[in-house]
C-alpha positions in Angstrom: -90.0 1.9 -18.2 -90.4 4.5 -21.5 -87.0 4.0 -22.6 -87.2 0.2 -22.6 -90.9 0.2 -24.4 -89.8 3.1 -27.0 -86.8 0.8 -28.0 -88.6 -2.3 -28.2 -91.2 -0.3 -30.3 -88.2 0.8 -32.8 -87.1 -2.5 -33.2 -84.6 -3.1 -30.4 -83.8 -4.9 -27.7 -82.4 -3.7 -23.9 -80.5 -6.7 -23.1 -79.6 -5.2 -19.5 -80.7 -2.6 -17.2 -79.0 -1.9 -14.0 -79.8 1.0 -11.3 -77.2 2.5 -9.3 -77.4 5.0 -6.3 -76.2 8.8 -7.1 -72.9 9.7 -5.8 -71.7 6.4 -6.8 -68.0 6.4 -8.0 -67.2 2.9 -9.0 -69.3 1.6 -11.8 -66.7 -1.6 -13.0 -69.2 -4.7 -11.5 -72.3 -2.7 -13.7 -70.2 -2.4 -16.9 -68.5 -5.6 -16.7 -72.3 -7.0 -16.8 -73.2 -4.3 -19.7 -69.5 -6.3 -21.2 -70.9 -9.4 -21.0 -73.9 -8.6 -23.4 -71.9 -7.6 -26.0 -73.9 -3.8 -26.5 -74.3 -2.1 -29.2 -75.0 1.0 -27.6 -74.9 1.9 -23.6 -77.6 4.7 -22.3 -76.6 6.1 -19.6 -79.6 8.4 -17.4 -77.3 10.6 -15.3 -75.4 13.9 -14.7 -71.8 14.6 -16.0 -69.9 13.5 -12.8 -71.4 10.3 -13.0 -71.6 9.9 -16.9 -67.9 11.0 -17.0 -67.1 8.0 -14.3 -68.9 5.6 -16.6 -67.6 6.7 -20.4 -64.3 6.3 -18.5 -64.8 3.0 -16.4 -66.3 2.0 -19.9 -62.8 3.1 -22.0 -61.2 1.2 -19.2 -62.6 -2.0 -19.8 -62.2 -1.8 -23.5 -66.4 -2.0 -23.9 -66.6 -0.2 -27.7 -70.3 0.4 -27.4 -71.7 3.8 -28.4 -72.6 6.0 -25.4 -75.8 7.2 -25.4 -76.9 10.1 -22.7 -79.4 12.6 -21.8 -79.3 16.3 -21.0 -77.3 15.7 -17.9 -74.4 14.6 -20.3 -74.4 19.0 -21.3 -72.1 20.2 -19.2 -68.6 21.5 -20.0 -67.1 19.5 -16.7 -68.2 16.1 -18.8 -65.5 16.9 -20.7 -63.0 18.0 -17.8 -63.7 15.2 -16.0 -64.0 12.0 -18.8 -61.1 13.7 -20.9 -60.9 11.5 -23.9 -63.4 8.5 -22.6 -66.1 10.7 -23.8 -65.4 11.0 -27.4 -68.0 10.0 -29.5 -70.8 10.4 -26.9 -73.8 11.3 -28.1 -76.8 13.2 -26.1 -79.4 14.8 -26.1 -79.7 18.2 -24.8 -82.6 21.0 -24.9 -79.7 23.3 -26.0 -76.6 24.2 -28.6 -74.5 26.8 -28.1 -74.1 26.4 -31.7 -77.0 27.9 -33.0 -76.5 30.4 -34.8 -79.4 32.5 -34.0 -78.5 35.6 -32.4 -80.7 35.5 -29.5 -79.0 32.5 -28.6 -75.4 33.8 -29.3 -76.1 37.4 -27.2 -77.0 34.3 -24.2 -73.8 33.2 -24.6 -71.8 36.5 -24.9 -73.4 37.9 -21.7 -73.2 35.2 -20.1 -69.8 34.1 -20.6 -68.5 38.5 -19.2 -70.8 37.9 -16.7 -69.5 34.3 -15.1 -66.0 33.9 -16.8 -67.6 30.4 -18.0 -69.6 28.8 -20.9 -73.5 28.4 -20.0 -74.6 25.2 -19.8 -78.2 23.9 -20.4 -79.4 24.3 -17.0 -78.3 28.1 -17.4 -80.3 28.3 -20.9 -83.1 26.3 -19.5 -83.5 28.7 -16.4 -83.2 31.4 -18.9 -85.9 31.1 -21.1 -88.4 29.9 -18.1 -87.6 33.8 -17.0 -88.5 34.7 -20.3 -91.7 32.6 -20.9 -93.0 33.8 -17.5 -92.5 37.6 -18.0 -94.2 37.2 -21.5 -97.3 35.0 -19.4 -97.4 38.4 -17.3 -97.6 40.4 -19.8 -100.4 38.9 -22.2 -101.9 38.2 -18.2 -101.3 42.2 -17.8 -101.0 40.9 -14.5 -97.7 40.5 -12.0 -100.1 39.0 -9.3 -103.0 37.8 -10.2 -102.0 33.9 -10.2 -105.1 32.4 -12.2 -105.1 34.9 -15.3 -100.7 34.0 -15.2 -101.4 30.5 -15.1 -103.9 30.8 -18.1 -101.4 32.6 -20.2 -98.6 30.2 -19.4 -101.0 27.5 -20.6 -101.9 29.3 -23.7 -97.7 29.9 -25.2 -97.5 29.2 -28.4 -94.2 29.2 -30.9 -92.7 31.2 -28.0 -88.9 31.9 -29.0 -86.4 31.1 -26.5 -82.6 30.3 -27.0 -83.5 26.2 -26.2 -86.2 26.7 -29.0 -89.4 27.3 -29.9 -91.7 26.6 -26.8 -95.5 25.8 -27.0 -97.4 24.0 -24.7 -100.2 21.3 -24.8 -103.5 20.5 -23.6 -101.7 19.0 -20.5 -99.2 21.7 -20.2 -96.7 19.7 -21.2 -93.6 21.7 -22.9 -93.1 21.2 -26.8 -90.0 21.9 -28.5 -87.1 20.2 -30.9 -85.0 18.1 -28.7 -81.1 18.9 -29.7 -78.7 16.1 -30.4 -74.8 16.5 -30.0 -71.9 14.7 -29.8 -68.3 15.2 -28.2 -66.0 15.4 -30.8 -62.8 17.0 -30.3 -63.1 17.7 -26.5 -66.2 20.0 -27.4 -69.8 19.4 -27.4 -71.2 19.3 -31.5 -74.4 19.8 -32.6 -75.5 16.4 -34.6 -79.2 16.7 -35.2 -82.6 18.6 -34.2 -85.5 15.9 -33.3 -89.1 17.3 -33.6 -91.6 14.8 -31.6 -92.8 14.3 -35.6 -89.4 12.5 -36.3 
């Protein structure tokens, strides 16, 4: 598994890993395992309705462990849903609602009058894929031609989207600063940008 390899590279250790099946509610036999480790830090790989079930399960039990999440964690019904259990959570996320930049802040606007609710990073995410596509068609000069779009897509470079700056690689793999934030306050805060340099 990455995660397990990347922490042992930084210097830690996973002292327990445990799978569950999605949809589950009841997560008290896995964390009262995690407990028994004595953690200092619990990543959790899941979407909010889960996470939320977990940082409060977690709260419930009394384990003090930081909460660590991915992208599924950015969602504004974490918050709804985990109430207070998910203070302190940190996660990464591809977006930040924070940023300042006004691309990203005319998202926001038009998206909040257009769905009475706060975009999440699927929204953003779906967004700029629009974005880097009809700028792929256009350097293609092409709206059909499959081959020439597919060569363009390859070749994005710095491409300015409201989760970042997107290039790709020689493997058409997606580049761009991976966003950390935090719940602090009932609301999602930005904490940190994280090039692959870092």
């Amino acid at each position: 598994m990455l995660f397990r390899s990347e922490v042992t590279k930084l210097g830690g250790k996973v002292l327990i890993s445990r799978n569950y099946v999605g949809g589950n509610k009841d997560f008290n036999a896995i964390l009262t395992a995690v407990k028994a480790t004595n953690p200092d830090a619990i990543y959790v790989g899941s979407y909010y309705n889960e996470a939320a079930q977990i940082c409060s399960q977690a709260k419930q039990l009394g384990l003090t462990a930081q909460i660590l999440g991915d992208d599924g964690f950015d969602s504004p019904m974490l918050v709804q849903l985990a109430g207070t259990s998910a203070e302190g959570a940190v996660f990464s996320s591809p977006f930040s609602r924070s940023d300042p930049r006004k691309m990203v802040q005319d998202f926001i606007t038009t998206y909040k009058a257009r769905f009475n609710a706060d975009p999440d990073m699927l929204s953003a995410q779906a967004f700029d894929s629009t974005l880097v596509l009809a700028d792929a068609m256009k350097r293609a000069n092409s709206v059909t031609d499959k081959e020439a779009i597919r060569t363009a897509l390859s070749e994005t470079k710095g491409f300015e989207g409201v989760t970042g700056t997107i290039s790709f690689d020689a493997n058409n793999e997606v580049i761009k600063p991976v966003i950390l934030m935090t719940v602090k306050d009932g609301k999602f805060v930005f904490l940190k940008y994280q090039t692959a340099a870092q």
